[in-house]
N, C-alpha and C positions, 0 to 999 in steps of 0.2 A: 766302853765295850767296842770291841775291835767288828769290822762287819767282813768277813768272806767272800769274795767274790770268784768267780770265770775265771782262770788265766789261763788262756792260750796263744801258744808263740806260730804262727800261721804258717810265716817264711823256713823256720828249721825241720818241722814236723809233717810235711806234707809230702805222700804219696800218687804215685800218676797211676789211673786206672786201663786197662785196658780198652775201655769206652771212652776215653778223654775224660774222664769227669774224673776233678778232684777230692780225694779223700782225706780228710784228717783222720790220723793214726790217734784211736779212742783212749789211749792210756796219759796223750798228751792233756788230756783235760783235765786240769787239776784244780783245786782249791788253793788261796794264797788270800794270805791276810791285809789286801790292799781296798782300796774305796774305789767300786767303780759302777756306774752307770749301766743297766738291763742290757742286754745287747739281744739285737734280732739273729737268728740263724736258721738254715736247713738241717733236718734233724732227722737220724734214725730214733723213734720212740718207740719201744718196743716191738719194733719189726718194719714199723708203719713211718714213711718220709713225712713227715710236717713240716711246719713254718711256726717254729718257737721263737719266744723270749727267756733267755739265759737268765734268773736274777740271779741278786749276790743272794747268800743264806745267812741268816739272822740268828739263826742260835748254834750255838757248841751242843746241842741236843741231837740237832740234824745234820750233823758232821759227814754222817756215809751218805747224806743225801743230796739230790740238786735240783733245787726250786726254779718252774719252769712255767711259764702260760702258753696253752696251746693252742692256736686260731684255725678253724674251718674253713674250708676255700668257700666263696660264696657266689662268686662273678666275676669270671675272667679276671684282672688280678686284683680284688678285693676279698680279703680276709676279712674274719669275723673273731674275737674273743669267743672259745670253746669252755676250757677250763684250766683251772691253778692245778698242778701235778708237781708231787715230790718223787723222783726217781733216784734209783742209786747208780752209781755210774759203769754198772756193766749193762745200763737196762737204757742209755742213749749212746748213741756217736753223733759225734758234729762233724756235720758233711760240709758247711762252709758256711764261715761267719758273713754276713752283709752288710754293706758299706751304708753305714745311715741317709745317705745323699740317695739315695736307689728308695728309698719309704717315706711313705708319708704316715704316721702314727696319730691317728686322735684317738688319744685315750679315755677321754670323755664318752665315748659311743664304742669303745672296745673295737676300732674297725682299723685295718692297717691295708696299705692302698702299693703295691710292687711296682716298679719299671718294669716295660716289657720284656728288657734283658734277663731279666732277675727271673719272671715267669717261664720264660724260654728254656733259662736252667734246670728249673723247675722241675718241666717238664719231661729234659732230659733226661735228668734222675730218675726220676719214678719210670720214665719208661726204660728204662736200663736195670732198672732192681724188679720190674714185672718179666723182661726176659730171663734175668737170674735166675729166677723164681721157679718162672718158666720149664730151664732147662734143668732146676734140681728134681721139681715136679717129675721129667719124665725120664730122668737116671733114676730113682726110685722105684719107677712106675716097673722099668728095665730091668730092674734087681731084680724085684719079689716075681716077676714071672719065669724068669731064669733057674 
């Protein structure tokens, strides 16, 4: 049995945001039938920025979907194991894969531990997708009283 994994190519597929922060272009995230190890990433999940683990997918059942764990921020930069989620892939974007040297993972206690650089980024993001947010918020707000 062959096992599915993540393949994304970082260097061909990456766009520059207005905010500096790096986007991967979401259609680059495919499925490809090679062996490869969880991989940590920043993640749009259904609207919401997290700190995923990518796995590979295990069955030809679950083909439109991508097996994911999702960790809760807990303490400045300590994550927590949240929950196992199957998502299809209009429902994440991978906002940037992370260099395994940047984490510390024990898996045994479900808790995964960021460099401050990593957090920093983080940080960036989410405050750059709450001004987004922000400013669709009040172009709507602008509409409907128009």
């Amino acid at each position: 049995m062959t096992t599915a994994a993540l393949a994304y190519n970082a260097d061909a597929h990456i766009r520059q945001s207005a905010s500096s922060i790096t986007f991967a272009i979401p259609s680059m995230l495919t499925q490809t039938h090679v062996e490869t190890d969880p991989r940590f990433a920043f993640a749009r999940v259904k609207g919401d920025i997290c700190l995923v683990q990518l796995h590979p997918i295990q069955s030809e059942t679950s083909r439109g979907s991508l097996g994911i764990i999702v960790f809760r921020h807990e303490f400045v930069s300590i994550f927590r194991y949240s929950h196992d989620l199957c998502v299809s892939p209009e429902d994440i974007r991978v906002l940037e894969l992370l260099d395994e040297d940047r984490i510390r993972y024990e898996e045994d206690n479900g808790t995964v531990f960021l460099a401050k650089d990593l957090m920093a980024q983080l940080r960036r993001m989410i405050d750059a997708s709450n001004m987004i947010r922000l400013q669709r918020e009040r172009q709507g707000r602008r509409r409907r009283s128009n």
